[in-house]
Backbone bond lengths (Angstrom), bond angles and torsions (degrees), N, CA, C in turn:
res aa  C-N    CA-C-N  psi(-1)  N-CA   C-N-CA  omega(-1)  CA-C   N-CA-C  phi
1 X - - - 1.448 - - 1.520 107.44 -
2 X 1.417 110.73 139.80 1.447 104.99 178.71 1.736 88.57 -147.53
3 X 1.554 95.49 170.94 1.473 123.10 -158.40 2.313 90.72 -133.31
4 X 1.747 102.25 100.16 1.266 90.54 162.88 1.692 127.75 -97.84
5 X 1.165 107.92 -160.96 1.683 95.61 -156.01 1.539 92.22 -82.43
6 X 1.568 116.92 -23.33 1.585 84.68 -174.89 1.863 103.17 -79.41
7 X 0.646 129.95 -5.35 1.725 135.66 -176.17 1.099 110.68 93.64
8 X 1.773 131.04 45.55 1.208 128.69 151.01 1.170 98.39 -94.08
9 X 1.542 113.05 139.34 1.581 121.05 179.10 1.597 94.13 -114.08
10 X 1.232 94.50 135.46 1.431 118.97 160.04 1.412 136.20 -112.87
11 X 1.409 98.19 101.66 2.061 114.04 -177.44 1.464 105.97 -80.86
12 X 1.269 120.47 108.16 1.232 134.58 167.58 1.666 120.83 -54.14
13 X 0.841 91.64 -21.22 1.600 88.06 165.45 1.693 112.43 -90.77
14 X 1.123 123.62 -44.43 1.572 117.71 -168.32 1.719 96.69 -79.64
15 X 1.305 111.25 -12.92 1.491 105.25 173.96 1.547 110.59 -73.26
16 X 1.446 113.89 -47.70 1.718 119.78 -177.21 1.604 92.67 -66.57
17 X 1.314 133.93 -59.59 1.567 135.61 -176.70 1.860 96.86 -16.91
18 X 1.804 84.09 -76.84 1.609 93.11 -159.80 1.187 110.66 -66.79
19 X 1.622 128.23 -61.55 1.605 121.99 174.99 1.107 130.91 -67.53
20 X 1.262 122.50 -11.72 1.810 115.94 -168.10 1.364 110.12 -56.76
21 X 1.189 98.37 -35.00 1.958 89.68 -158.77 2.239 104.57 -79.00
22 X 1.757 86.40 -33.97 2.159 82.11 162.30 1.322 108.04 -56.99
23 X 1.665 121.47 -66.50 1.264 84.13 -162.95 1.632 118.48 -90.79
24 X 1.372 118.48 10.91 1.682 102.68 156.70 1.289 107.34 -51.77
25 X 1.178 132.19 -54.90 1.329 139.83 173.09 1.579 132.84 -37.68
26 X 1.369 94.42 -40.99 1.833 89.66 171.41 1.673 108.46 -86.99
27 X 1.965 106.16 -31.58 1.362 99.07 -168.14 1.849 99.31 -66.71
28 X 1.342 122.85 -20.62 1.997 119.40 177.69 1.436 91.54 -60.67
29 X 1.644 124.26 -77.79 1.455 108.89 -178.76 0.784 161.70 18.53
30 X 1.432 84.10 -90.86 1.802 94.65 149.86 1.239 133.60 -141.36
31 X 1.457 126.77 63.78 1.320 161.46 93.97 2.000 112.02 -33.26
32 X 1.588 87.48 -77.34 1.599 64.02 177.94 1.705 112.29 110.38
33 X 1.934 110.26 -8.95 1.180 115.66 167.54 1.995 95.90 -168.80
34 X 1.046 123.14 -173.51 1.174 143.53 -163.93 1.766 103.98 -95.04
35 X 0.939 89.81 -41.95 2.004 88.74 174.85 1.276 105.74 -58.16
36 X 1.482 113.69 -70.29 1.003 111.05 -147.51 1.660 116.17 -62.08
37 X 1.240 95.11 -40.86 1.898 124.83 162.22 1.180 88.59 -28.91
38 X 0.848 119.28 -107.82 1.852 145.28 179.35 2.096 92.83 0.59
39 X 1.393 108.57 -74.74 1.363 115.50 173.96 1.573 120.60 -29.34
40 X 1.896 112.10 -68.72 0.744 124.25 162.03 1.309 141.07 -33.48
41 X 1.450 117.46 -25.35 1.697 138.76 -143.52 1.791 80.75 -116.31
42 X 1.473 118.75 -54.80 1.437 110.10 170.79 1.546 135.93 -47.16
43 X 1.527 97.04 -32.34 1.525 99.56 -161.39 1.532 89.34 -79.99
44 X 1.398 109.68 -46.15 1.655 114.92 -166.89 1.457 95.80 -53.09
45 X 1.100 144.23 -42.96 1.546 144.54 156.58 1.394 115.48 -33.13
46 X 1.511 104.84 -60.20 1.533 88.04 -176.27 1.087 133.17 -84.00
47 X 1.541 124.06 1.59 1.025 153.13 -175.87 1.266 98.27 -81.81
48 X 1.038 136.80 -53.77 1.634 137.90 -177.39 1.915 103.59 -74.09
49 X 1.111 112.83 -30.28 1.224 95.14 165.26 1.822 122.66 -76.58
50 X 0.921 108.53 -21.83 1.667 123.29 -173.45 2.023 97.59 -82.42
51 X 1.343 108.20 -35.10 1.769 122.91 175.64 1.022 133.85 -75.33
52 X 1.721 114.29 -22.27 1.408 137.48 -125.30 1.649 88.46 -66.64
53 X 1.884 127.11 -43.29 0.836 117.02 -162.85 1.531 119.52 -78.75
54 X 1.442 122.24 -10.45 1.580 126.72 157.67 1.688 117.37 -64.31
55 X 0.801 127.40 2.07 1.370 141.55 168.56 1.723 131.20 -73.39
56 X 1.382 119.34 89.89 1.432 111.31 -138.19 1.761 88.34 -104.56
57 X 1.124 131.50 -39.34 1.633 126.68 174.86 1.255 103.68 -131.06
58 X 1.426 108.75 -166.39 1.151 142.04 148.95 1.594 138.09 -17.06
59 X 1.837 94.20 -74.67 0.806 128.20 152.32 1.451 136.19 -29.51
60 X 1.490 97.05 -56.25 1.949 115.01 -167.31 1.253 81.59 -77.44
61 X 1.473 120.12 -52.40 1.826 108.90 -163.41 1.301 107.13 -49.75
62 X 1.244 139.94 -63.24 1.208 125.18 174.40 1.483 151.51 -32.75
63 X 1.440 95.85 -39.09 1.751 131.50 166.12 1.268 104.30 -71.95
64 X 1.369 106.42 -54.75 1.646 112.11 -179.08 1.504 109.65 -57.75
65 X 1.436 140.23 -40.51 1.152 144.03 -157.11 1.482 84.89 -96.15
66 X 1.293 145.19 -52.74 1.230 126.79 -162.61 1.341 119.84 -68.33
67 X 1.283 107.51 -38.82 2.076 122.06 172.46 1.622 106.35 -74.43
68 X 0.916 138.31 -36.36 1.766 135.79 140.46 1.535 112.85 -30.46
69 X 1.598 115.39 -73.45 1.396 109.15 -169.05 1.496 97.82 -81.84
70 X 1.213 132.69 5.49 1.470 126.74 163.40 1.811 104.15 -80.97
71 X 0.952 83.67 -43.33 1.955 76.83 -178.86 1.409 113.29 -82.63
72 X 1.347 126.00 -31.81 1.757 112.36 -177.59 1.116 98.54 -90.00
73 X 1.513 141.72 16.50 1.342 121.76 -175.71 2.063 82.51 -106.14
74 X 1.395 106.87 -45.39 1.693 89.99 172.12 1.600 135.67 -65.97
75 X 1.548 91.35 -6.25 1.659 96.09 -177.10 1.664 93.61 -84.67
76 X 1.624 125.91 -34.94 1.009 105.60 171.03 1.548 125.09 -61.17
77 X 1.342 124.15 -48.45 1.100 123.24 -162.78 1.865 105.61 -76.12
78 X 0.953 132.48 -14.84 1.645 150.03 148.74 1.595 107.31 -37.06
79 X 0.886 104.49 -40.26 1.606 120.27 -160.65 1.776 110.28 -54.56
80 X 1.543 120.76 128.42 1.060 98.33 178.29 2.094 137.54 -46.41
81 X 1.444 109.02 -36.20 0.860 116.19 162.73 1.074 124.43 -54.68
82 X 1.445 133.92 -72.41 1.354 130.67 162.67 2.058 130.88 -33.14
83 X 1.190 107.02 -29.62 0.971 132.25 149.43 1.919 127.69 -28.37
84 X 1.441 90.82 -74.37 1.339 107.30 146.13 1.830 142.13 -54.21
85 X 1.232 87.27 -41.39 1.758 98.09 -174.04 1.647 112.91 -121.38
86 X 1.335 109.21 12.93 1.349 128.83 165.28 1.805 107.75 -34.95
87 X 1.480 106.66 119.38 1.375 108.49 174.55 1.582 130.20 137.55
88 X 1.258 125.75 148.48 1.693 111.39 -148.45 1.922 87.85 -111.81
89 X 1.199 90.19 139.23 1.573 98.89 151.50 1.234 125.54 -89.04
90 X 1.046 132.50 132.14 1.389 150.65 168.49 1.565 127.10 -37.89
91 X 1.322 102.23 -34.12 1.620 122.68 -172.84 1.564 93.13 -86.11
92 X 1.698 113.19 -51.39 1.445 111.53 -165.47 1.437 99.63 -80.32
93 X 1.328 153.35 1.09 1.443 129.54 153.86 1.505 119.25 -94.47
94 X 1.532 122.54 13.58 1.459 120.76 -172.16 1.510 71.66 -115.77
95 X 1.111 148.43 -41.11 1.829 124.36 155.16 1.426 125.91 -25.18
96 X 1.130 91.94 -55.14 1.891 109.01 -173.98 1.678 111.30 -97.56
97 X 1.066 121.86 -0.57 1.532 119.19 154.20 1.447 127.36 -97.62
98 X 1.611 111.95 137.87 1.068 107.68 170.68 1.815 130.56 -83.17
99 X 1.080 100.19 -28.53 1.722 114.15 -174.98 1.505 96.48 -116.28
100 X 1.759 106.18 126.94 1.666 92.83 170.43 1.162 121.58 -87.08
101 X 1.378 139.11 3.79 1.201 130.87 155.89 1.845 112.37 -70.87
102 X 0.786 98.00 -50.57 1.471 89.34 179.41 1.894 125.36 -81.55
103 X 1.390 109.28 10.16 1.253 153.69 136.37 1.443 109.35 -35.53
104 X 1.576 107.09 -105.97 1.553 119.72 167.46 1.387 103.03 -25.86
105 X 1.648 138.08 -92.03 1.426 148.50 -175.33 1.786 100.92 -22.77
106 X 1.403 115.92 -67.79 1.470 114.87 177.22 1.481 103.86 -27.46
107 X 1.744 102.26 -70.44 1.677 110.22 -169.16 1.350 131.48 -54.27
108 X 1.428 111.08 -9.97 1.534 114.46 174.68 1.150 98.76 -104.16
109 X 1.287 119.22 -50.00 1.694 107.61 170.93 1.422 125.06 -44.25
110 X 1.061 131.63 -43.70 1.478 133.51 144.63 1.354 110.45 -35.82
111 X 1.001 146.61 -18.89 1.454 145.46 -170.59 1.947 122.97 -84.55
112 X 1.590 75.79 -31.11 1.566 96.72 -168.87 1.798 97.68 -82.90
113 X 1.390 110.61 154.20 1.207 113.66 157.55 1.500 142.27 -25.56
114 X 1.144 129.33 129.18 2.356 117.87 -161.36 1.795 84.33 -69.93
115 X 0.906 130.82 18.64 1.394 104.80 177.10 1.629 117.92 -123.92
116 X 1.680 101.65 -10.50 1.231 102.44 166.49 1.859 109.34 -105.63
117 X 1.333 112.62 -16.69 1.423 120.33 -168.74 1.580 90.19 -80.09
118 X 0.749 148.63 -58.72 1.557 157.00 -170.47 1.325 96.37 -41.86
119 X 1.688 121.30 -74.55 1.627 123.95 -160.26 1.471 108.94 -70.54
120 X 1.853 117.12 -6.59 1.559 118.13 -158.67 1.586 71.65 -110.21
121 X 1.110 145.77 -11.46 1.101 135.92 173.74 1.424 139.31 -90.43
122 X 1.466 109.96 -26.97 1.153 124.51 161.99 1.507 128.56 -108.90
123 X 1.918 111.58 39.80 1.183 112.86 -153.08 1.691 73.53 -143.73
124 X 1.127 124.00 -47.43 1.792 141.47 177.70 0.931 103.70 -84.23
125 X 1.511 145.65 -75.87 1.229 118.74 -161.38 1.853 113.52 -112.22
126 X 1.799 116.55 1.14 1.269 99.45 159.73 1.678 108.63 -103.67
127 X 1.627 124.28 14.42 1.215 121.48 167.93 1.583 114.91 83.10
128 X 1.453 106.68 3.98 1.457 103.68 -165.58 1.477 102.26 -62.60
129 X 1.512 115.91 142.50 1.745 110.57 134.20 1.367 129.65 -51.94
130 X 1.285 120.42 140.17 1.666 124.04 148.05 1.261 110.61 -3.55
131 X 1.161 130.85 -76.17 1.515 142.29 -134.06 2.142 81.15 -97.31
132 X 0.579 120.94 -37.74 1.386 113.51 -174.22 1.656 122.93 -78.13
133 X 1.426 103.85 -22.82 1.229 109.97 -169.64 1.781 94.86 -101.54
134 X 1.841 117.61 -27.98 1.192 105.24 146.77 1.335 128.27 -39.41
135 X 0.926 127.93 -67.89 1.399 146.66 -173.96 1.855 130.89 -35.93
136 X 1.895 85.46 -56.40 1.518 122.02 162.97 2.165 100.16 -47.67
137 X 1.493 89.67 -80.80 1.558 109.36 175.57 1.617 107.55 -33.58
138 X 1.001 107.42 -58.27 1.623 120.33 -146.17 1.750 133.47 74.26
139 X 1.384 85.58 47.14 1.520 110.47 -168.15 1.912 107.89 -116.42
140 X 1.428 114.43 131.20 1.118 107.19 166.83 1.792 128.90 -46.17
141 X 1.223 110.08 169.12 1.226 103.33 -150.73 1.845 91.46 -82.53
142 X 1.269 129.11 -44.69 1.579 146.64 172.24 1.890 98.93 -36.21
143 X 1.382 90.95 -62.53 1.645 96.10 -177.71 1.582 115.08 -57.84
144 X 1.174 128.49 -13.95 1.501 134.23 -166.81 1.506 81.83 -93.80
145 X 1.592 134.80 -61.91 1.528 151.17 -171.82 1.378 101.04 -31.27
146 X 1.507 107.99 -74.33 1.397 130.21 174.55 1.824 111.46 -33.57
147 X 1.037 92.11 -76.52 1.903 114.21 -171.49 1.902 88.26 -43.15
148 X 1.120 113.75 -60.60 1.681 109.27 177.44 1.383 124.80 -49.33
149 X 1.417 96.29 -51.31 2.070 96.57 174.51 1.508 106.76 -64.93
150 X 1.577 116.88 -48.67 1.582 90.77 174.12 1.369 130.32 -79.15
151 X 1.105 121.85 -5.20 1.807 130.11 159.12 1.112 102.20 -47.64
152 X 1.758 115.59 -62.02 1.427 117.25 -156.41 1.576 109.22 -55.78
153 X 1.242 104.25 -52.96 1.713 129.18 -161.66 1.765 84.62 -54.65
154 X 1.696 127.58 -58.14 1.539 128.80 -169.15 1.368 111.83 -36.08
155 X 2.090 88.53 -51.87 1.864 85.79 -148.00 1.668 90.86 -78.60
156 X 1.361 113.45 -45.75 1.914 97.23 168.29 1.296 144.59 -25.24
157 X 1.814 87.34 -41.69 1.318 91.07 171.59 1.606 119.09 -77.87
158 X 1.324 115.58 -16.58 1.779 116.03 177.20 1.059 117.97 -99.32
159 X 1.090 105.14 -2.78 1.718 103.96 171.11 1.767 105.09 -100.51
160 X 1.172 95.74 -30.72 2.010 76.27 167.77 1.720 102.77 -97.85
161 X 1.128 122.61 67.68 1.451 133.74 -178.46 1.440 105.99 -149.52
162 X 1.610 95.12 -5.92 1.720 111.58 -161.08 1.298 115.67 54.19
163 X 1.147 114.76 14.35 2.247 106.58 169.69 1.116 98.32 90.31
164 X 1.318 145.12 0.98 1.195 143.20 -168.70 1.633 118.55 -71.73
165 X 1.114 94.59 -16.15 2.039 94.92 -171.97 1.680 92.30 -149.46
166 X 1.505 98.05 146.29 1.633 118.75 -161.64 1.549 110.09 -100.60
């Protein structure tokens, strides 16, 4: 627990309670397997403990934690290693899912590019608006529009392909 200077306090536990499982979720995304996630999901942790005092509400924490685990989950997958061995097994996300329909959807969404899986991700299943997930991102509001219609059109197109090709 820490106390920052503007007097938002941040309890590390009701923070992992409420966010862990979003951003486990964006850092799988786009990661692309469970390790790396896992990696990703830490740093964005410790990072907020090392930040805690730039943290002005509620609000920012959330934004703040999502554009964090949006960026260390790409610095991982950037990584020369990852680079190389880039890619999800099948066995290891029916581990880490709870519903298999929303299982499959995860796994193709992972498939698509971090720049359309991210905004189709936090627009569907964290509910964001346009203008918010601009905001989060730091992306115009048109460019968030865009990045969604061609997500949509991707993952449509691989899911009536049955997932079969990457």
């Amino acid at each position: 627990m820490g106390l920052s200077s503007n007097g938002y306090t941040v309890i590390f536990e009701e923070v992992m309670e409420k966010y862990g499982d979003m951003v486990y979720r964006i850092c799988l995304t786009i990661t692309g397997n469970p390790e790396d996630a896992r990696d990703s999901f830490q740093e964005t942790f410790l990072r907020l403990v090392r930040n805690q005092n730039k943290i002005k509400n509620e609000e920012h924490l959330k934004a703040w934690l999502i554009r964090v685990a949006t960026n260390c989950s790409r610095t991982t997958v950037s990584s020369p290693w990852n680079r190389r061995t880039r890619g999800i097994k099948e066995e290891d996300l029916r581990k880490e899912a709870h519903q298999p329909r929303e299982n499959e959807l995860l796994a193709e969404l992972q498939k698509l590019p971090d720049k359309y899986a991210v905004v189709l991700y936090l627009f569907y299943y964290e509910e964001y608006s346009v203008r918010e997930i601009g905001r989060i991102l730091g992306k115009k509001e048109n460019t968030i529009k865009t990045q969604l219609d061609r997500g949509r059109r991707l993952l449509k197109q691989k899911l009536e392909e049955g997932g079969e090709r990457s």
